[in-house]
C-alpha positions as a Markdown table, in Angstrom:
| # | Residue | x | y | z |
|---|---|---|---|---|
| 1 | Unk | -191.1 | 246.6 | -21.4 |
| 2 | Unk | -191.1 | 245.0 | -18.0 |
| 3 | Unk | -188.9 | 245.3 | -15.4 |
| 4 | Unk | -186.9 | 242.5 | -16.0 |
| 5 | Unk | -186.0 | 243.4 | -19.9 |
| 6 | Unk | -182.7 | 245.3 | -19.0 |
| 7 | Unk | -181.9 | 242.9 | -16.1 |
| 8 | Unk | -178.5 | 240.8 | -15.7 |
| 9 | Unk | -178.9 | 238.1 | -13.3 |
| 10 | Unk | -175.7 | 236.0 | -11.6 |
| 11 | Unk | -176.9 | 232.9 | -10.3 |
| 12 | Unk | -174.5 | 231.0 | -8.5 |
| 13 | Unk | -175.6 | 227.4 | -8.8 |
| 14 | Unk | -178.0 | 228.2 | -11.4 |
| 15 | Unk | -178.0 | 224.9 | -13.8 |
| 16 | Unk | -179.4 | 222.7 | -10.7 |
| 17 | Unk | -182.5 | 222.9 | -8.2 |
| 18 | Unk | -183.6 | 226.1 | -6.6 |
| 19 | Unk | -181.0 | 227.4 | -9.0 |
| 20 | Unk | -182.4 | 225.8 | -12.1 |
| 21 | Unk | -185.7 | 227.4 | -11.3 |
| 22 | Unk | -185.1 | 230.4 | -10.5 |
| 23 | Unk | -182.6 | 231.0 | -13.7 |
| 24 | Unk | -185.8 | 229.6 | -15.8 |
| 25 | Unk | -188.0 | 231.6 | -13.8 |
| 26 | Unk | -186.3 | 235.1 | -13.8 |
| 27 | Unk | -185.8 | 234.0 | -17.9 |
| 28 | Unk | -189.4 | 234.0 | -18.5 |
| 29 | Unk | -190.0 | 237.0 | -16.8 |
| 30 | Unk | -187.3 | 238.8 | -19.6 |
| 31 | Unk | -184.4 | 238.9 | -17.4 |
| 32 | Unk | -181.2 | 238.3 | -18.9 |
| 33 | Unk | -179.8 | 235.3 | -16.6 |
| 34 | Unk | -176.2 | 234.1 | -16.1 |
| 35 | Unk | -175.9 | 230.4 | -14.7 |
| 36 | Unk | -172.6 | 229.9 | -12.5 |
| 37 | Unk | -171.5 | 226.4 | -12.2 |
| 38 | Unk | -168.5 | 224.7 | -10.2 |
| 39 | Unk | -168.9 | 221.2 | -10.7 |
| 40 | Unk | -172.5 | 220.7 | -12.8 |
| 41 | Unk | -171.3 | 221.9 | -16.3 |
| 42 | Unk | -173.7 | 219.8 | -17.8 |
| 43 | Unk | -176.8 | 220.4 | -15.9 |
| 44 | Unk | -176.2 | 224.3 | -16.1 |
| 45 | Unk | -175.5 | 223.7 | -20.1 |
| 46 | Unk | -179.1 | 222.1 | -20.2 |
| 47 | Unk | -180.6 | 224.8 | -18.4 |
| 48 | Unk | -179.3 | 227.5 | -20.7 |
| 49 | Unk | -180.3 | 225.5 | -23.7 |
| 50 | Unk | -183.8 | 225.1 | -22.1 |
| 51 | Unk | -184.5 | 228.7 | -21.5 |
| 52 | Unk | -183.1 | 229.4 | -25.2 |
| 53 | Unk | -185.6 | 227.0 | -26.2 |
| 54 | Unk | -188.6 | 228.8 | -24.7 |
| 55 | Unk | -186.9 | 232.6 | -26.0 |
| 56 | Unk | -185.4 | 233.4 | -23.0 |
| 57 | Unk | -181.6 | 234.8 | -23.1 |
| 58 | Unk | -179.2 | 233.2 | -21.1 |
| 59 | Unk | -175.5 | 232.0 | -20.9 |
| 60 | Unk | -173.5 | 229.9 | -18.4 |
| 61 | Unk | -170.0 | 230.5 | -17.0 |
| 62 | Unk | -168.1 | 228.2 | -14.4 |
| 63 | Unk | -166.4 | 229.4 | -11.3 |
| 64 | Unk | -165.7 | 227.9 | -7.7 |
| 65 | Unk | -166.7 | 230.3 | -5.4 |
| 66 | Unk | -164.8 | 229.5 | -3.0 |
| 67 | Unk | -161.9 | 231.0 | -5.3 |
| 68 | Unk | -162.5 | 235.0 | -4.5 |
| 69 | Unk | -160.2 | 235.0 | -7.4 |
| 70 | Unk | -161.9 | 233.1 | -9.8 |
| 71 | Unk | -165.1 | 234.9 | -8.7 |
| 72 | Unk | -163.9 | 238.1 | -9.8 |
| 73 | Unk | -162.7 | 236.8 | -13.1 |
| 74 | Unk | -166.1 | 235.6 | -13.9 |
| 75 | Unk | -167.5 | 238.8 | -13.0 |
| 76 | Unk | -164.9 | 241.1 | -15.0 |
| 77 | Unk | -166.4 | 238.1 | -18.0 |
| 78 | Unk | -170.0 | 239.0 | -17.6 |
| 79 | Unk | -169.4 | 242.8 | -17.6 |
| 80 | Unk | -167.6 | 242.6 | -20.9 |
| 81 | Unk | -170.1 | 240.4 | -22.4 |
| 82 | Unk | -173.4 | 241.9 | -21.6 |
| 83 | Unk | -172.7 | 244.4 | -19.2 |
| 84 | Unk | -172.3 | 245.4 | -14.9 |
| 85 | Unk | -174.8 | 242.2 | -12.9 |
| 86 | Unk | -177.8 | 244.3 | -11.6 |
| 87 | Unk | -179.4 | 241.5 | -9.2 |
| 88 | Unk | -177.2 | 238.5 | -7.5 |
| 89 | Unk | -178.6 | 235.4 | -6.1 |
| 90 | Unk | -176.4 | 233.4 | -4.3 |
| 91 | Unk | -177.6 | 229.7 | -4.5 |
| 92 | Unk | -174.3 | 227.8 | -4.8 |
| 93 | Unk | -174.2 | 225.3 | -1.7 |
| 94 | Unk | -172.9 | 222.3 | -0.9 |
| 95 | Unk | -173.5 | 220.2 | 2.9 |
| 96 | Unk | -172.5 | 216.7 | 4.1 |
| 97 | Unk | -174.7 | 214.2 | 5.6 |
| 98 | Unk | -173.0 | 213.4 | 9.5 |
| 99 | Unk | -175.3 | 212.7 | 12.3 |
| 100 | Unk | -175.6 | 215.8 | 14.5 |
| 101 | Unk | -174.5 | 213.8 | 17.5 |
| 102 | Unk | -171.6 | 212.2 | 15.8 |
| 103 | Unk | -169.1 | 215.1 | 16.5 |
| 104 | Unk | -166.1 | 212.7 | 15.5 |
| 105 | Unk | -167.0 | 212.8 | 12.2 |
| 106 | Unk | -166.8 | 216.2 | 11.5 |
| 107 | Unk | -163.1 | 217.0 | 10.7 |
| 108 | Unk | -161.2 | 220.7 | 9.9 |
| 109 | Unk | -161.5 | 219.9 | 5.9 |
| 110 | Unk | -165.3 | 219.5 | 6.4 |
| 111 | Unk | -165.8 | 222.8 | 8.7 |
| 112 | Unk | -163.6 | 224.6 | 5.8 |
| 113 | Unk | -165.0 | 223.6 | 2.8 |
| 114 | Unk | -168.7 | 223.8 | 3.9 |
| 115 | Unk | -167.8 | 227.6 | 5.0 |
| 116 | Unk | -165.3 | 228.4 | 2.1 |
| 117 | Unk | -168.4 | 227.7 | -0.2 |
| 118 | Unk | -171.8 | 228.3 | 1.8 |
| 119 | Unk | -170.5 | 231.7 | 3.4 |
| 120 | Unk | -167.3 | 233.3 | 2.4 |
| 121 | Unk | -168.6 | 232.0 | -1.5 |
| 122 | Unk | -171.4 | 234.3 | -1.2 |
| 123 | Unk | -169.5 | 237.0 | 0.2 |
| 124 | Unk | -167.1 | 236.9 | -2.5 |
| 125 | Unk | -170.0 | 236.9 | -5.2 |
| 126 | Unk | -171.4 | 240.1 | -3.3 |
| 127 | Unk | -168.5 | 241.9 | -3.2 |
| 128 | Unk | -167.4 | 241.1 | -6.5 |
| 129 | Unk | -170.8 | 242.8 | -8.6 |
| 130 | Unk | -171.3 | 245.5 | -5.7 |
| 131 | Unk | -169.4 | 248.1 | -7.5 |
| 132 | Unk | -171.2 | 247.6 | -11.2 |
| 133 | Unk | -174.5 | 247.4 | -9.3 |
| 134 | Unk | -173.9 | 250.5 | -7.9 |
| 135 | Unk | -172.7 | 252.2 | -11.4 |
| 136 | Unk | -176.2 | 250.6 | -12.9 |
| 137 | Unk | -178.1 | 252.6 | -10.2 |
| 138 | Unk | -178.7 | 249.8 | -7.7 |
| 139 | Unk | -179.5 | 246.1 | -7.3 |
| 140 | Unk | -180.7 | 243.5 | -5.6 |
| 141 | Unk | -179.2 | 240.4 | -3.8 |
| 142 | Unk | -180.9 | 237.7 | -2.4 |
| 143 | Unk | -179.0 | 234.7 | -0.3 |
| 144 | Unk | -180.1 | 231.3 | 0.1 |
| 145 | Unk | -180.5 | 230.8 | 3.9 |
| 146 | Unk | -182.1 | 227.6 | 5.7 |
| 147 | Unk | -183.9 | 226.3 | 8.4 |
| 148 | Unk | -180.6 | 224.6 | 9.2 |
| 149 | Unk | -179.5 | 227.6 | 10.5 |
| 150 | Unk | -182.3 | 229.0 | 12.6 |
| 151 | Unk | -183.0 | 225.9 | 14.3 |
| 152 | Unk | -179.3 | 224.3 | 14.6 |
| 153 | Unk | -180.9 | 220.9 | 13.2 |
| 154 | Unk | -180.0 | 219.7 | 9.5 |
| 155 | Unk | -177.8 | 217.7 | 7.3 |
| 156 | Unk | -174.4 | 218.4 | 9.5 |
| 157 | Unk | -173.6 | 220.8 | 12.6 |
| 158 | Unk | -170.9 | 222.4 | 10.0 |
| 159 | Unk | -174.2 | 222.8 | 7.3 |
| 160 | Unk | -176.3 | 224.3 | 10.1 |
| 161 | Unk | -173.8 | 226.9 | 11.6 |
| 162 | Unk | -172.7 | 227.5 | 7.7 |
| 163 | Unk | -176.0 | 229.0 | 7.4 |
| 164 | Unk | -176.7 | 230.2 | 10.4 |
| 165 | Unk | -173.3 | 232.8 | 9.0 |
| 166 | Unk | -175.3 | 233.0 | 5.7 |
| 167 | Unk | -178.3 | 234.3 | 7.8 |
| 168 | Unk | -176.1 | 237.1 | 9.7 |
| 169 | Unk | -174.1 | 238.0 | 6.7 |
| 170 | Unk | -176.9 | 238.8 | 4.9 |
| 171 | Unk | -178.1 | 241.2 | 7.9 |
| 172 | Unk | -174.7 | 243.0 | 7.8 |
| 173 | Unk | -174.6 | 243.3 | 4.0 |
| 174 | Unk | -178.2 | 245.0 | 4.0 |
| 175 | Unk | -176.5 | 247.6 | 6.8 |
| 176 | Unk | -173.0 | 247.7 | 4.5 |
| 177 | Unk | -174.5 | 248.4 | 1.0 |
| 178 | Unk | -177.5 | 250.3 | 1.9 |
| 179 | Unk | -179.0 | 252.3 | 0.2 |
| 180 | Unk | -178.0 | 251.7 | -3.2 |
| 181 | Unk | -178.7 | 247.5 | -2.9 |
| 182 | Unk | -181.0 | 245.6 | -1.3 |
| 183 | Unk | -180.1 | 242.1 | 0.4 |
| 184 | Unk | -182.6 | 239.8 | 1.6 |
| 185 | Unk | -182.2 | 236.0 | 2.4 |
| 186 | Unk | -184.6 | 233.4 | 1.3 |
| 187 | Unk | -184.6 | 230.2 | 4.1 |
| 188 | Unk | -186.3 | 227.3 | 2.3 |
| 189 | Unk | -187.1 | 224.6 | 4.6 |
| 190 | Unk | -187.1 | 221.0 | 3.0 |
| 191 | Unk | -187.3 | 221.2 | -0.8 |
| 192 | Unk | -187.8 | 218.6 | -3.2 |
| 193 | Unk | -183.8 | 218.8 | -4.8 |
| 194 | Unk | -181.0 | 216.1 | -5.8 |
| 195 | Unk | -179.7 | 217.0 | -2.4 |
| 196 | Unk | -182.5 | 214.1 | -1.4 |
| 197 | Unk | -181.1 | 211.8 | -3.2 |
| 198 | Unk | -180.4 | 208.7 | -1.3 |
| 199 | Unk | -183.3 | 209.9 | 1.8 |
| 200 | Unk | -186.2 | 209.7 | -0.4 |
| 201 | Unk | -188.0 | 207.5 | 1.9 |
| 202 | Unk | -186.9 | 210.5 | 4.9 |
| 203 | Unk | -188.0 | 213.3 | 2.7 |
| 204 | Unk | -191.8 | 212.0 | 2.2 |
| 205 | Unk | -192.1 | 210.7 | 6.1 |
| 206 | Unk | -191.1 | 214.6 | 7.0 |
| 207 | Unk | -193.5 | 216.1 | 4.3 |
| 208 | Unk | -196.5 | 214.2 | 5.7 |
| 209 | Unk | -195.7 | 216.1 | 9.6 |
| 210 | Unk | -195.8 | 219.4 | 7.9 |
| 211 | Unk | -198.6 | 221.5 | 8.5 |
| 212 | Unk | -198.7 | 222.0 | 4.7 |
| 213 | Unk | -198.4 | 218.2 | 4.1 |
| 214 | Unk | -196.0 | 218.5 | 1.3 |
| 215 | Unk | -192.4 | 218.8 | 0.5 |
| 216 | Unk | -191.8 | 222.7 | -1.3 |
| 217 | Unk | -190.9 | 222.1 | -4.9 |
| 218 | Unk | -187.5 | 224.7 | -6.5 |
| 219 | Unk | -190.5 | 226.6 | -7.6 |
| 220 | Unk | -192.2 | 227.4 | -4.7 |
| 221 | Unk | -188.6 | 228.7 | -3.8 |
| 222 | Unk | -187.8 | 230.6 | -6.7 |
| 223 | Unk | -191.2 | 232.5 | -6.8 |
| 224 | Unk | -190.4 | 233.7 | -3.1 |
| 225 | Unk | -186.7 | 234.8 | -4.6 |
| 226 | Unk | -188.3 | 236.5 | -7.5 |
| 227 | Unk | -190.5 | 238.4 | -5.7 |
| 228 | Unk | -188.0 | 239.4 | -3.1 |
| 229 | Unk | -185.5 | 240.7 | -5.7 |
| 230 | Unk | -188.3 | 242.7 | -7.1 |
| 231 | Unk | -189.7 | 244.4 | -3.7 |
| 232 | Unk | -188.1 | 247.8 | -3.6 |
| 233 | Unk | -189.1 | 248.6 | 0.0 |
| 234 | Unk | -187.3 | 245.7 | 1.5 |
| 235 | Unk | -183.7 | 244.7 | 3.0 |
| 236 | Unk | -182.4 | 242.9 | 5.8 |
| 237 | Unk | -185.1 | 240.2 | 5.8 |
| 238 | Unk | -185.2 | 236.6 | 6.6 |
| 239 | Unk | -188.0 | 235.1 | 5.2 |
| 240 | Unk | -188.9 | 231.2 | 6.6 |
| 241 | Unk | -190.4 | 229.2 | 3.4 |
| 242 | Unk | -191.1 | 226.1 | 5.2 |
| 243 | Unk | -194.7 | 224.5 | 5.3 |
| 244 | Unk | -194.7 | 225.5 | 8.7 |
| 245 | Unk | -191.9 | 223.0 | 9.3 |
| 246 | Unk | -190.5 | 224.9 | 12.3 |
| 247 | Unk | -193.9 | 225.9 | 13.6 |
């Protein structure tokens, strides 16, 4: 039996890039993986279907993050169906596309939103499985940071300072639910997702300035959360998956 077989895996976001493959990933390796969805029904139903196709158990369940309420619903769900979550990655994100100069642009409902769901979203999906982690003898969280927020460049300002929470947050959570659960955050730079879509031509100019000279792939990504959700020595880290982007 490997570690994964009596695994239950939340994964907010889970039906669509790093999501997607990490849900398949963590599948393969005999978790048992539960795909939150907001929006993407669709995708995340094809991703369950996919990892059912290849053995793999898995089930998807839709909730807006945002919604502390509806978070806790979905949790209360999963614990009835299969039992307490054990391990949490918190993938669900959303940004805008505003030039970081054009301050105009960036209204009240675009600061709320982007921090409703790329900060207090996570923090209500942490605090919602905390307690069954702790009755299952410990767990493992892992947040989805960026580049964004370390360097203050990205999509939007609001994107960047949104993560540049997720990255603190993360810190304080590995101080608040120590020792029982670990929380580390993953902070991709550029990865090859729908988020793209529309900068193609952007996306391949940036890969060839990388010192890796490619673009990271969800899986590059997902290995990196796997094996951080797996490492029992470690919490409180931030660890740069970039190419050497912000070298």
């Amino acid at each position: 039996m490997t570690y994964w077989a009596d695994r239950i895996v939340l994964i907010t976001g889970g039906g669509t890039g790093i999501g997607r493959a990490v849900s398949t990933m963590l599948a393969e390796r005999g978790a048992r993986v539960v795909l939150n969805y907001s929006r993407s029904k669709q995708a995340a139903e094809e991703t369950v279907q996919h990892i059912l196709n290849q053995g793999g158990r898995a089930f998807s369940i839709q909730a807006n993050v945002a919604s502390d309420t509806e978070v806790r619903q979905m949790v209360r769900e999963i614990t009835e169906m299969v039992g307490p979550v054990t391990d949490l990655v918190n993938s669900a994100g959303m940004t805008y596309h505003i030039p970081l100069d054009d301050l105009e642009m960036v209204t009240d409902e675009i600061w709320n939103e982007l921090h409703d769901v790329n900060v207090k979203g996570m923090f209500h999906c942490v605090r919602a499985v905390t307690e069954g982690m702790k009755q299952a003898g410990g767990g493992a969280i892992v947040n989805l940071g960026s580049i964004a927020g370390s360097t203050g460049k990205g999509s939007s300002l609001p994107y960047a300072v949104s993560k540049a929470a997720v990255h603190g947050l993360t810190l304080s959570l590995a101080h608040a639910l120590s020792p029982h659960i670990r929380v580390n955050a993953i902070i991709p730079g550029a990865v090859a997702t729908r988020w793209w879509a529309g900068h193609e031509e952007r996306m391949h100019q940036l890969g060839g300035q990388l010192l890796l000279k490619r673009i990271a792939s969800p899986e590059d990504i997902a290995h990196m959360i796997c094996a951080a959700l797996e490492q029992p020595a470690m919490t409180g880290q931030l660890i740069t998956v970039d190419g050497g982007q912000t070298l």
